[in-house]
NUBA-854003 format. One line per 5 residues: for each residue x, y, z of N, C-alpha, C. Coordinates in steps of 0.2 Angstrom, whole numbers, plus 5000, padded with zeros to 4 digits. Example, Ala and Ser with C-alpha at 12.3 -4.5 7.8 and 13.67 -1.06 7.14 Angstrom:
2
5066/4972/5039/5062/4978/5039/5066/4984/5039 ~ 5064/4989/5035/5068/4995/5036/5064/5000/5039 $
***
This chain:
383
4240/3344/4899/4240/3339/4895/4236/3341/4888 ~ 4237/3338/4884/4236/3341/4875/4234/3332/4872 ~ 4227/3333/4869/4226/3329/4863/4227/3326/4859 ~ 4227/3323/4856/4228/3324/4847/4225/3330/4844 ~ 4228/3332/4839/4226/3337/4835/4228/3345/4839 $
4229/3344/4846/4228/3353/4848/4237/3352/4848 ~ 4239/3361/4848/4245/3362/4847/4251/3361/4854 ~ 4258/3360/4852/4261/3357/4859/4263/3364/4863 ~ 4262/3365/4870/4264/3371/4872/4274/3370/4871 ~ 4277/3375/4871/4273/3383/4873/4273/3386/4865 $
4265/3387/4864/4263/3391/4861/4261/3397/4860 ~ 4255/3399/4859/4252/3407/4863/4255/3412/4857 ~ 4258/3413/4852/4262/3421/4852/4255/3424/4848 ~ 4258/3430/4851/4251/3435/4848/4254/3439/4841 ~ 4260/3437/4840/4264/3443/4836/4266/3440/4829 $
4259/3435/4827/4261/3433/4821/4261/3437/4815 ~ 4265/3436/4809/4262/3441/4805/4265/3435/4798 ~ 4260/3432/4794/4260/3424/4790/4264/3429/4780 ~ 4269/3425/4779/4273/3427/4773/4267/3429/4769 ~ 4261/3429/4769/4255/3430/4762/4252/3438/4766 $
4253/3441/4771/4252/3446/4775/4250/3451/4771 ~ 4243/3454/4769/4246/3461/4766/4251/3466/4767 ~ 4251/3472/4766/4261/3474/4768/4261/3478/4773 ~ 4252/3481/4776/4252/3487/4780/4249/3481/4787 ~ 4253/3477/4786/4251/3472/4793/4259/3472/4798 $
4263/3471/4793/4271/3472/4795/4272/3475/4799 ~ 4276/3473/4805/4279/3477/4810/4280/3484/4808 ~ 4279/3491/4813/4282/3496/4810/4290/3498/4812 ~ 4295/3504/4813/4301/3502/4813/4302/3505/4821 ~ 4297/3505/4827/4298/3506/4831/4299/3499/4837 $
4305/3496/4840/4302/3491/4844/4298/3493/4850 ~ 4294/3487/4854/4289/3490/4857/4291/3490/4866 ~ 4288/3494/4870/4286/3492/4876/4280/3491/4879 ~ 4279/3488/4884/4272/3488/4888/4272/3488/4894 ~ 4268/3490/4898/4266/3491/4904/4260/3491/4907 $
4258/3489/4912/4251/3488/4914/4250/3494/4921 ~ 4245/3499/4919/4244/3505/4922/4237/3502/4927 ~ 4238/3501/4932/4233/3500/4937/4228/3507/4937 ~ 4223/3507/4934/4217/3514/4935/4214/3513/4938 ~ 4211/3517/4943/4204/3517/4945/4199/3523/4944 $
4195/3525/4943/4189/3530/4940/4187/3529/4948 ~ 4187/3536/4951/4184/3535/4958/4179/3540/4957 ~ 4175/3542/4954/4169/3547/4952/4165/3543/4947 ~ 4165/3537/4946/4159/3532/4944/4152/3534/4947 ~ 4146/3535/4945/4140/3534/4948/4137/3530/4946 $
4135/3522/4948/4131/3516/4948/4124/3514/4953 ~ 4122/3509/4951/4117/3507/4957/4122/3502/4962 ~ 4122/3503/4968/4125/3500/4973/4122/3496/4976 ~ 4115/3497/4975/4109/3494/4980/4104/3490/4975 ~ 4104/3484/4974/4099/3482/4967/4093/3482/4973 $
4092/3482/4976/4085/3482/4981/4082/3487/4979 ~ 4085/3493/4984/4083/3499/4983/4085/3504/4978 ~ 4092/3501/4972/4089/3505/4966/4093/3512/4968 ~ 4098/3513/4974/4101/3519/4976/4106/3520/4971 ~ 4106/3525/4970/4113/3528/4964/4119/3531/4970 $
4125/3531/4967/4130/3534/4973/4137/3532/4970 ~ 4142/3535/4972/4149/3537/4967/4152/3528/4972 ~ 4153/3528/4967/4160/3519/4966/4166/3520/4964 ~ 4171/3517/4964/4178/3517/4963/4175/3512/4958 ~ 4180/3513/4954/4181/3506/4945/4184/3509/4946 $
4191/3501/4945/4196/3499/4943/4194/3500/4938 ~ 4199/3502/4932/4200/3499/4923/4209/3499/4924 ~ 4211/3493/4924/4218/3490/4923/4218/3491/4914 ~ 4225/3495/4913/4226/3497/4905/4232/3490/4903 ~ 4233/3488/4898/4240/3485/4896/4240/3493/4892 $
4247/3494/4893/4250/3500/4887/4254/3499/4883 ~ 4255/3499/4876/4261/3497/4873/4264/3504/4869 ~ 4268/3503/4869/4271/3511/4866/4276/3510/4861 ~ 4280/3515/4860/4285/3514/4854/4293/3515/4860 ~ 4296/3509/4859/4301/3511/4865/4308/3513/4861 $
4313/3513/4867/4320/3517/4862/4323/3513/4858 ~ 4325/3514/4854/4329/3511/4846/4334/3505/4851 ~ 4333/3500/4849/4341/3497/4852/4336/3491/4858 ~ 4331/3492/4859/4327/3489/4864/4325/3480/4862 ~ 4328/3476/4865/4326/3468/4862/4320/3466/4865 $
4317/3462/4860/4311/3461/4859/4310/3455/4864 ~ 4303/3454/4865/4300/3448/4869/4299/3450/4875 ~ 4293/3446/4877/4289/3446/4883/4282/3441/4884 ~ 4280/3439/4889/4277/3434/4891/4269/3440/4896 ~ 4265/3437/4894/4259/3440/4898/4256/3435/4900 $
4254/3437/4908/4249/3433/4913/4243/3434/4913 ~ 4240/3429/4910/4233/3433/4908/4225/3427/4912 ~ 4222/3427/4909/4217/3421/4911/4215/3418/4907 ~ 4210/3413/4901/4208/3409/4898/4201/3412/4898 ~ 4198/3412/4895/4189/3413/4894/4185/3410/4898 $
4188/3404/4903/4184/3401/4907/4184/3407/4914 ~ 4189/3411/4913/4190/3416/4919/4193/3413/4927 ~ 4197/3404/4922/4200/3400/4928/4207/3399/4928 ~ 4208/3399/4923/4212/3396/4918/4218/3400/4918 ~ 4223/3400/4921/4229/3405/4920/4234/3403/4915 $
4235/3406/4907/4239/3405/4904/4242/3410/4901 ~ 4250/3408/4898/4255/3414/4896/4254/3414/4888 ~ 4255/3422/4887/4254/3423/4879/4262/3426/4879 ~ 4265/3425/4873/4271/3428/4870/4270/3433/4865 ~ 4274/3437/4865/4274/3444/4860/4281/3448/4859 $
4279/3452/4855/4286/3455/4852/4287/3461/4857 ~ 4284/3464/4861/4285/3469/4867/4289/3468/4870 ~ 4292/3473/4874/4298/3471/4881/4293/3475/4885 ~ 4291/3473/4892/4291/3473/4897/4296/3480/4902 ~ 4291/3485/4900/4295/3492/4906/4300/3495/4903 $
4300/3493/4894/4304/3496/4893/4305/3502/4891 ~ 4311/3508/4892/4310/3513/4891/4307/3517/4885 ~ 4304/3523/4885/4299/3525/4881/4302/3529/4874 ~ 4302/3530/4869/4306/3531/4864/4305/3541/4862 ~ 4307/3543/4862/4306/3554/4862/4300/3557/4856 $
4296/3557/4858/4291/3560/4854/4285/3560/4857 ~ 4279/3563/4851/4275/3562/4856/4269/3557/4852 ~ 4264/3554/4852/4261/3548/4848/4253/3547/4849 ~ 4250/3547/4847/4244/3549/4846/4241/3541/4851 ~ 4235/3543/4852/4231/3538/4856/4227/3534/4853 $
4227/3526/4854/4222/3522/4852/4220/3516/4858 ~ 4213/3516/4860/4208/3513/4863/4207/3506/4860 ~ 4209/3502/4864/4205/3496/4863/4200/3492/4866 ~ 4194/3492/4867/4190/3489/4870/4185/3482/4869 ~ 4188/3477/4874/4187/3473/4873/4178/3470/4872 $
4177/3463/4871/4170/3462/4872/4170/3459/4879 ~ 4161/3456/4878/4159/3454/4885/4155/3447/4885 ~ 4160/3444/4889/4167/3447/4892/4172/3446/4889 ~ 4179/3447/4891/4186/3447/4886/4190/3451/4891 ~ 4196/3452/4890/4201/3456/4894/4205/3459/4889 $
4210/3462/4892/4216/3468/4891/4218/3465/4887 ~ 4219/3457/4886/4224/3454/4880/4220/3451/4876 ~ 4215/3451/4874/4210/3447/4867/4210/3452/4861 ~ 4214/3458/4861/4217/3460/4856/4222/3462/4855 ~ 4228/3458/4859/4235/3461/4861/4240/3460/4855 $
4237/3457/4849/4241/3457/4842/4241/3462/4840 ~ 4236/3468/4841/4234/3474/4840/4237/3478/4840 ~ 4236/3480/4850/4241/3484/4852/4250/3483/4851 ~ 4252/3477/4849/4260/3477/4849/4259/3479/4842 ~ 4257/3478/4838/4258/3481/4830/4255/3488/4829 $
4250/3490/4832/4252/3499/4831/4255/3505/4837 ~ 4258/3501/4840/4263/3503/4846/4269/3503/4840 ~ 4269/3499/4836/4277/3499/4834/4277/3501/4827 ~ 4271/3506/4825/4270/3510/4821/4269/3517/4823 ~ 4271/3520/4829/4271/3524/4834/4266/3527/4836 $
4260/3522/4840/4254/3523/4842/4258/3522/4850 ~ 4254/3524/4855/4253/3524/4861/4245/3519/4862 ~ 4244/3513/4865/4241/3509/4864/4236/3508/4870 ~ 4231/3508/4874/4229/3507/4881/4222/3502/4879 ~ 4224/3496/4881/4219/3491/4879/4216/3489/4888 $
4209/3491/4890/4207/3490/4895/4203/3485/4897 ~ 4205/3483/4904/4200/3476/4906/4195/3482/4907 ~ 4188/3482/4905/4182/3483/4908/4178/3479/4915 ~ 4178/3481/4919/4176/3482/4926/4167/3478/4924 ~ 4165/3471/4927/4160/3469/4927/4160/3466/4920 $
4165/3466/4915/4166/3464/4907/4170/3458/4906 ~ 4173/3456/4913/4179/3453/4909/4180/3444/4912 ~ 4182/3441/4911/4183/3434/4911/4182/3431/4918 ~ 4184/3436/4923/4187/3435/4930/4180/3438/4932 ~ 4177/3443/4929/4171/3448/4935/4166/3449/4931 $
4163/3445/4926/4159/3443/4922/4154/3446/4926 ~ 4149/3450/4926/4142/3454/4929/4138/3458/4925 ~ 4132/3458/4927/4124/3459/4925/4127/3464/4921 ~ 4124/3463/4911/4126/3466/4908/4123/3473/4906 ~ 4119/3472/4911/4116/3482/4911/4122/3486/4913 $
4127/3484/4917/4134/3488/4918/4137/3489/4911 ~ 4137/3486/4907/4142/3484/4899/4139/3488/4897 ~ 4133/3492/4896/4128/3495/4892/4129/3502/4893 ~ 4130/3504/4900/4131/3509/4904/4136/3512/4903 ~ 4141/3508/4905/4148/3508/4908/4153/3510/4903 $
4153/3505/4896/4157/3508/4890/4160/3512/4888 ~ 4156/3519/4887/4159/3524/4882/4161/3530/4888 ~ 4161/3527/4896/4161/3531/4901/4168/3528/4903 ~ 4169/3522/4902/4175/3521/4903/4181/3520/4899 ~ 4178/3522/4894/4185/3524/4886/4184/3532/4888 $
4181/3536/4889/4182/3542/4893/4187/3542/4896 ~ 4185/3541/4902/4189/3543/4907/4196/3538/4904 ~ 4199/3531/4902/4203/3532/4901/4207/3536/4896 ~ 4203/3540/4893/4208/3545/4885/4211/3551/4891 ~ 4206/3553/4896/4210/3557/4901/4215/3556/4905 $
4214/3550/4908/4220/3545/4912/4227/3547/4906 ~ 4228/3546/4901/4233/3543/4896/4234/3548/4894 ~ 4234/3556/4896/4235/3562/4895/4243/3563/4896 ~ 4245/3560/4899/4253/3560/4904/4255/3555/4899 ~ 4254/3550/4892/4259/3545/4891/4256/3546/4885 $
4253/3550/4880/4251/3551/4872/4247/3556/4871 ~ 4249/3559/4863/4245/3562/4862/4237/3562/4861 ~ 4233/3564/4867/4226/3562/4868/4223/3568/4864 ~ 4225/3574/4859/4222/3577/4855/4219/3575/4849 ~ 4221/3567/4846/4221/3564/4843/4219/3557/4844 $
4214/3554/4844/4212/3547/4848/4207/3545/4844 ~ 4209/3537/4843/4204/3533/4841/4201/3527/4847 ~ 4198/3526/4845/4194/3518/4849/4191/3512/4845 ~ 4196/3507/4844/4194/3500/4842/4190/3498/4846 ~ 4184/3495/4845/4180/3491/4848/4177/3484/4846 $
4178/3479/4850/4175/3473/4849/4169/3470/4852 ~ 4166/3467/4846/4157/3467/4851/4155/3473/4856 ~ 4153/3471/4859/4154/3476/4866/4156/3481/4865 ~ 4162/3481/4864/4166/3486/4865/4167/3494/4857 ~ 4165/3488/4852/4162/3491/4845/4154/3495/4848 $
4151/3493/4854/4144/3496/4853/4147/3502/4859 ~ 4150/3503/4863/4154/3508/4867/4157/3513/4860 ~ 4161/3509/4857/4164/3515/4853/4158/3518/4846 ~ 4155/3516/4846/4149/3518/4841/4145/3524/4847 ~ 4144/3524/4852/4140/3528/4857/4146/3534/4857 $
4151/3533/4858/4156/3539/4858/4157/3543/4851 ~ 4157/3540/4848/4158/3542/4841/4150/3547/4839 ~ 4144/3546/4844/4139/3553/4844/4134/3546/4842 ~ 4134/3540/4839/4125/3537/4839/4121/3535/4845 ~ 4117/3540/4846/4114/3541/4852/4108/3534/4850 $
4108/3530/4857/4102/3524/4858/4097/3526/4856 ~ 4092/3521/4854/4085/3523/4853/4080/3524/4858 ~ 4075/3528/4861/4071/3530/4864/4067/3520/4867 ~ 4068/3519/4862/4063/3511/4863/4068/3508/4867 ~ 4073/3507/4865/4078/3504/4870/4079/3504/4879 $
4077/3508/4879/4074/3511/4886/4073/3506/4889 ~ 4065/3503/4887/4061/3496/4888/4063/3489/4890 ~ 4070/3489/4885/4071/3483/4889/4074/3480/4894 ~ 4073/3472/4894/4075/3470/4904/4081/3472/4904 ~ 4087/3470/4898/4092/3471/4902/4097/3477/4904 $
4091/3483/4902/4094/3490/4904/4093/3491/4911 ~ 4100/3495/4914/4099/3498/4920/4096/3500/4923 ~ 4093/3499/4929/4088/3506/4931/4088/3512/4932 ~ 4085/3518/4936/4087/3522/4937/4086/3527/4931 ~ 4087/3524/4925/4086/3529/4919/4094/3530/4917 $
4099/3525/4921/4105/3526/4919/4106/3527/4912 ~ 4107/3524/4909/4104/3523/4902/4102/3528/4896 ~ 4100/3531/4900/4096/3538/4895/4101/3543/4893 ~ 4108/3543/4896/4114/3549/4895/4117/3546/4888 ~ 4115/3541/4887/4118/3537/4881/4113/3539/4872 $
4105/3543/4875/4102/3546/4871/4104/3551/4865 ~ 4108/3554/4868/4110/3560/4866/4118/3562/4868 ~ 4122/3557/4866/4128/3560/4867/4134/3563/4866 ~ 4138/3566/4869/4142/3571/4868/4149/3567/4862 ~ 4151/3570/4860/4156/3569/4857/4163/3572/4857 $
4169/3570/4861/4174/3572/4863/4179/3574/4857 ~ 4180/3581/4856/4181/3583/4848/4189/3581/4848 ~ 4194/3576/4853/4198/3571/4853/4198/3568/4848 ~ 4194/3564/4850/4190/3555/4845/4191/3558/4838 ~ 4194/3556/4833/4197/3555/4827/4192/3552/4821 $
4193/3544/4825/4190/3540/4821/4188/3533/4826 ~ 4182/3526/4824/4183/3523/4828/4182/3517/4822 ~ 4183/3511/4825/4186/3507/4822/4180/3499/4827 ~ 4173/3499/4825/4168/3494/4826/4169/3489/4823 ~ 4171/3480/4827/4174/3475/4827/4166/3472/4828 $
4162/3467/4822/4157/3464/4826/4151/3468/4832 ~ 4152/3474/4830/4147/3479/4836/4141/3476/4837 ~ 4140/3474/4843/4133/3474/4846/4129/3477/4846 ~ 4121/3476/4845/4117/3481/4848/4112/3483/4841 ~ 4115/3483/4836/4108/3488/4830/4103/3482/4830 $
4106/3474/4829/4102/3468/4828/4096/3468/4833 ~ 4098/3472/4840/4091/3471/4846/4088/3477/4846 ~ 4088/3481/4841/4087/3488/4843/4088/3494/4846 ~ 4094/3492/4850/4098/3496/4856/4099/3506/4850 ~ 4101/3503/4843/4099/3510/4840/4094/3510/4832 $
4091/3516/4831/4086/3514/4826/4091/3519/4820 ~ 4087/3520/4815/4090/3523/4809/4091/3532/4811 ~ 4088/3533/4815/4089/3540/4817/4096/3543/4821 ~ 4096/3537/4827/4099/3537/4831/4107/3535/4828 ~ 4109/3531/4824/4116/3530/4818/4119/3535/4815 $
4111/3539/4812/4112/3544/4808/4117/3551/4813 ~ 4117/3549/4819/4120/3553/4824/4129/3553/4825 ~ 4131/3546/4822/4138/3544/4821/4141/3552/4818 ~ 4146/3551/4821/4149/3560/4819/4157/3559/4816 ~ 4159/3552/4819/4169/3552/4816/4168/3548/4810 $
4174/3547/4807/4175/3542/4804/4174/3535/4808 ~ 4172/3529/4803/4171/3524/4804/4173/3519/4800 ~ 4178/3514/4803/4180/3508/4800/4176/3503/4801 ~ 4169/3498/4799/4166/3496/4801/4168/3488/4798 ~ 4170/3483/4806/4173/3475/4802/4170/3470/4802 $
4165/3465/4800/4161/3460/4799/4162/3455/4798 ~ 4160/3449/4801/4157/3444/4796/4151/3442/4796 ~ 4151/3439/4787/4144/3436/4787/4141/3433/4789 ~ 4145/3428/4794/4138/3423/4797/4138/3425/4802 ~ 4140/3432/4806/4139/3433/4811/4132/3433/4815 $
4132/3425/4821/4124/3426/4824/4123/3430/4830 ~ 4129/3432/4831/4131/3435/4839/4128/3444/4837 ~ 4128/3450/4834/4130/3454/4831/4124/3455/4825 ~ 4123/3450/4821/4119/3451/4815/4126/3454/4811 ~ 4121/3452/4805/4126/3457/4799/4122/3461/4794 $
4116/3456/4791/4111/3460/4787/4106/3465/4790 ~ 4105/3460/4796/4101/3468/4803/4106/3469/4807 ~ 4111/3467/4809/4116/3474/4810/4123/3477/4807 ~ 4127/3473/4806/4133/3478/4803/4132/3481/4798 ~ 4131/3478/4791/4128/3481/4787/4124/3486/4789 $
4118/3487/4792/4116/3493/4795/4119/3497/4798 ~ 4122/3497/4804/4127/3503/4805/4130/3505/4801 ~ 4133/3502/4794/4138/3504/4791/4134/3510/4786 ~ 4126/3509/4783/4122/3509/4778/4120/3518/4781 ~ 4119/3517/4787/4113/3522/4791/4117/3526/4794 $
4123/3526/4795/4128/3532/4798/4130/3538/4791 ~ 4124/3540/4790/4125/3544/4784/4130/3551/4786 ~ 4132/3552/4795/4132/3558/4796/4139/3557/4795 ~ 4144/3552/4795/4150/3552/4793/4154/3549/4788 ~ 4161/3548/4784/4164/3545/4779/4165/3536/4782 $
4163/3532/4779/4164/3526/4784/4165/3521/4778 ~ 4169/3515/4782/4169/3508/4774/4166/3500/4780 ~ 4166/3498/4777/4164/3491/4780/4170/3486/4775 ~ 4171/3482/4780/4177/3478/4779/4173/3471/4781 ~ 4171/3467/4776/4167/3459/4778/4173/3453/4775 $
4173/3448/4782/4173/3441/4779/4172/3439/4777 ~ 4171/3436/4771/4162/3431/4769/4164/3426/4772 ~ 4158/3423/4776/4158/3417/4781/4161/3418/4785 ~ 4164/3422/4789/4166/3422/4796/4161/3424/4800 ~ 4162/3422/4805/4156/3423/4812/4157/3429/4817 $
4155/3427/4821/4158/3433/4827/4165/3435/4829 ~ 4168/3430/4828/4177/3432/4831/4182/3435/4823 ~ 4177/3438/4817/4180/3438/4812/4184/3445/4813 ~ 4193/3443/4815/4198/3447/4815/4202/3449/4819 ~ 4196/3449/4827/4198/3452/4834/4202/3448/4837 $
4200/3444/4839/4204/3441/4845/4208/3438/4844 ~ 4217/3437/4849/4219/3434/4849/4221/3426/4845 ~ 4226/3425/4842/4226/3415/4840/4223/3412/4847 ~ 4217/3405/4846/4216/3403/4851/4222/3399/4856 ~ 4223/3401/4863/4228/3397/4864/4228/3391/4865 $
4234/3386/4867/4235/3379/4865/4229/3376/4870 ~ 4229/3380/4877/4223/3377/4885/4214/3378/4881 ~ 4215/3384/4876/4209/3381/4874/4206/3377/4869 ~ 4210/3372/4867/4209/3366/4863/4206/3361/4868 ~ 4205/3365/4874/4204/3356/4877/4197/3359/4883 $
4192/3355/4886/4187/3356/4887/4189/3359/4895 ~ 4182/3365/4897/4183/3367/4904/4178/3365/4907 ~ 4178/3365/4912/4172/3362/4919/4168/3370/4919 ~ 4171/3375/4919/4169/3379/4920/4164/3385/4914 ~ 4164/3379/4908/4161/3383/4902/4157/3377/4898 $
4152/3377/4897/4148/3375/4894/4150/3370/4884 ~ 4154/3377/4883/4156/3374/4876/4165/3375/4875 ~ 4170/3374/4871/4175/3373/4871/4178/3380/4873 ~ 4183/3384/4874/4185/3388/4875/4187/3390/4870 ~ 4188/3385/4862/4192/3388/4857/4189/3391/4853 $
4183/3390/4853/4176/3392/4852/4175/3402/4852 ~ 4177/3402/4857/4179/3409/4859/4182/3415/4856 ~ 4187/3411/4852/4193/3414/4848/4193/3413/4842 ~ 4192/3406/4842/4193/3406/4833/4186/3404/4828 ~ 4187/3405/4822/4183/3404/4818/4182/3397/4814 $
4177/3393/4812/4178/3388/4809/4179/3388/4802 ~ 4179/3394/4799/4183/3394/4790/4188/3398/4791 ~ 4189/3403/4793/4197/3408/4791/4200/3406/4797 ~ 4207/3408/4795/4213/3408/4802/4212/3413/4803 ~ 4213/3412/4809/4214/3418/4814/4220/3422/4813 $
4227/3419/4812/4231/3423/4809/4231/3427/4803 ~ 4228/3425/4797/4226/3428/4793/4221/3434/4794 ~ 4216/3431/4797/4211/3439/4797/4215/3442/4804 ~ 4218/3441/4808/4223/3447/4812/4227/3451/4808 ~ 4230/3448/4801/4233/3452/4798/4231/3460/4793 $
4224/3454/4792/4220/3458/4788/4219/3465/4791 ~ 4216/3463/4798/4213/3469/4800/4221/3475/4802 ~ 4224/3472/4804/4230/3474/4806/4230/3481/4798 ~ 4233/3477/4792/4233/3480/4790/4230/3487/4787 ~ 4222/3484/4787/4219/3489/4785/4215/3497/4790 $
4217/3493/4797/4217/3497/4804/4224/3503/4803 ~ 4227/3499/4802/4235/3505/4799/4233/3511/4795 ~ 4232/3508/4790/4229/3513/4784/4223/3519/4788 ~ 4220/3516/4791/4213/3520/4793/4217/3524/4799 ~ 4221/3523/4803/4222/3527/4810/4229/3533/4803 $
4231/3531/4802/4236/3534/4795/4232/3539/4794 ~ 4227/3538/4788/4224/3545/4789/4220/3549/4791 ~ 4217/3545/4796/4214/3550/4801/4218/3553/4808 ~ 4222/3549/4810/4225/3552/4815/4232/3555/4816 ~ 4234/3554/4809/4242/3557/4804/4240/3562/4800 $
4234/3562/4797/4231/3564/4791/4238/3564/4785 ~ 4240/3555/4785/4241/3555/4777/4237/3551/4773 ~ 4240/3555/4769/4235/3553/4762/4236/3548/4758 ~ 4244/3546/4759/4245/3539/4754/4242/3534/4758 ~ 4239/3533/4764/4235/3531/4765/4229/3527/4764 $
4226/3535/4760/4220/3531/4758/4216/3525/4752 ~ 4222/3526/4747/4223/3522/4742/4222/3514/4745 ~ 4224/3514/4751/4223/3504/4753/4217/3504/4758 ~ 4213/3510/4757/4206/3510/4759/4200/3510/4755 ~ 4200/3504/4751/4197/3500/4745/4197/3495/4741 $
4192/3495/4736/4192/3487/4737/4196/3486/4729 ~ 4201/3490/4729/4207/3489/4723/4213/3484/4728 ~ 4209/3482/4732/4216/3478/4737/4223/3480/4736 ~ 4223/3487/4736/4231/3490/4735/4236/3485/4743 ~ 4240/3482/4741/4244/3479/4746/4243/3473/4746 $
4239/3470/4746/4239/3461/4743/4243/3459/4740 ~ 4244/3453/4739/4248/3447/4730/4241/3446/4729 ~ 4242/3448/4723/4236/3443/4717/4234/3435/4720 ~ 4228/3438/4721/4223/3431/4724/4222/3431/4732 ~ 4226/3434/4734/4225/3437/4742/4220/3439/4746 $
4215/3442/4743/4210/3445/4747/4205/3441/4745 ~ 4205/3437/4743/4198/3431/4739/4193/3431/4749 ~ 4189/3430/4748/4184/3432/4754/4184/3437/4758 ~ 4188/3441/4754/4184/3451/4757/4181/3452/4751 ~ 4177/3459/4756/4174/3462/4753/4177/3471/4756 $
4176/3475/4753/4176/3480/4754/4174/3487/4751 ~ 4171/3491/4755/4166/3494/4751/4166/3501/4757 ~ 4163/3505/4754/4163/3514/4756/4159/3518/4754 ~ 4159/3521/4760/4152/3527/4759/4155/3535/4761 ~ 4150/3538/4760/4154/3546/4762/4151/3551/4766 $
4150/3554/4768/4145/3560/4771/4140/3559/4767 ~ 4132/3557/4770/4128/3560/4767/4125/3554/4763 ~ 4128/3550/4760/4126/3544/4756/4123/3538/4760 $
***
């Protein structure tokens, strides 16, 4: 049943793209496919014993959705079974993907999606169907202990992240080119791909409750950087605002980075955190992409769907809350980032150059008046 004011089903499509769109949002010319790769990492080491604090190898599931570039001729549409943010709530999203179908000749570079916490495999599923169909290979993963359904103690989210985009860019060695790989990350999942990308945690950080024990935690100090990884693409990143990294530890970022904000962001910060990431990663070329006045959901997640207009037993505040923003549309900024994700994985994981022209704040791609509350801005090795 539906309110007043909420939308009538069946709603849900994830695959909008609004006539005022800038132009690198547009569909690319491949249709799409998708399938969902059931993964498990069975060489995990966790605490299994919160008593006694015992370390010892675990099986993690990580369930991938994959979208790919499928054969010429392939007709569009598909329905996903997913769950609501209440982690109760079964509802269907609609998209431009076909479901299993077959896969198009070539070979296509890899990109990561990682949700936040919590979130699942489709809170960025506008994403993956629009650079699947620009001929990306797409693997957007439920994180294990992260997600709507299995919500758990977030010293695993802290842990767990950049170990588990690991191990999936190996998994995805049989369906894309893994020479080549990027990782979008949202909240959470921006603070996993920032840890991959070489900015190793602050030594203080250690200290706090909600870190793992064990010293798990400490591999995250100094680490390695998969000379794969390309570029990555931090949505809202968590963590510089609590001190999880200091200015040394940033200075350790080694890829390119597309960094995307908003200002009123409370979740995340923006003047103590994104701004700072973006400011203090001198070790790499990076730009920062801000909504003025968008909050924590500024670009990421799905349109809210129609089930979360209406209140749950199971959640505290509305579900729509989740998804959308109270001044931008949510179609709109999908577009946005859509667009300028394009350009970024363009040249860094194609290495084209007309590219980088829509990588600035000459809003190359816009109509006259179209970018009114961006901002955009770049820095370069060293600055």
């Amino acid at each position: 049943m539906t309110h007043a004011g909420s939308p009538l089903p069946p709603a849900n499509r994830v695959d909008l793209i609004r006539p005022d769109a800038p132009v690198l949002a547009a569909r690319g010319p491949h249709p799409v496919g998708v399938r969902t790769l059931p993964l498990v990492d069975h060489g995990r080491i966790d605490i299994l014993n919160s008593t006694e604090h015992r370390l010892a190898h675990y099986d993690r599931p990580l369930p991938v959705e994959m979208w790919y570039p499928a054969t010429p001729g392939t007709v569009p549409g598909t329905v996903y079974q997913t769950l609501l943010r209440d982690g109760h709530r079964a509802i269907t999203l609609q998209g431009y993907a076909t479901r299993d179908a077959a896969r198009a000749m070539g070979t296509f570079p890899l990109v990561i999606i990682s949700h936040g916490y919590p979130g699942n495999r489709m809170l960025m599923g506008h994403l993956g169907e629009n650079l699947a169909s620009k001929g990306y290979v797409v693997a957007s993963i439920d994180h294990t202990d992260s997600t709507y359904a299995d919500k758990a103690a977030f010293g695993s989210t802290l842990y767990n992240r950049p170990l588990d985009t690991a191990f999936v860019i190996d998994a995805m060695a049989a369906h894309a080119d893994t020479g080549a790989v990027a990782i979008i990350g949202y909240s959470m999942g921006g603070y996993g791909a920032l840890i991959s990308g070489g900015a190793g945690l602050a030594a203080a950080a250690m200290a706090e409750d909600v870190v793992p024990p064990q010293g798990l935690l400490r591999r995250h100090l100094t680490p390695q950087v998969d000379p794969r990884l390309r570029a990555i693409v931090p949505i809202g990143a968590w963590g510089r605002q609590r001190g999880a990294w200091d200015a040394g530890g940033m200075a350790g970022l080694q890829v390119p980075a597309l960094v995307i904000a908003g200002s009123a962001d409370a979740v995340s910060g923006y003047e103590d955190g994104m701004r700072l990431i973006w400011s203090e990663a001198v070790g790499c070329d990076r730009h920062l992409l801000t909504f003025v006045d968008a909050a924590h959901n500024a670009g990421a997640p799905i349109p809210a769907p129609w089930q979360a207009w209406e209140a749950s037993a199971h959640l505290d505040f509305m579900p729509f809350d989740h998804y959308a923003d109270a001044i931008w549309d949510t179609v709109r900024m999908n577009n946005i980032i859509q667009h300028f994700i394009t350009a970024f994985l363009g040249l860094h994981l194609r290495q084209d150059q007309t590219m980088a022209g829509y990588l600035s704040d000459n809003w190359q791609g816009f109509a006259p008046g179209t970018a009114r509350g961006l901002r955009f801005e770049s820095r370069g090795q060293g600055e």
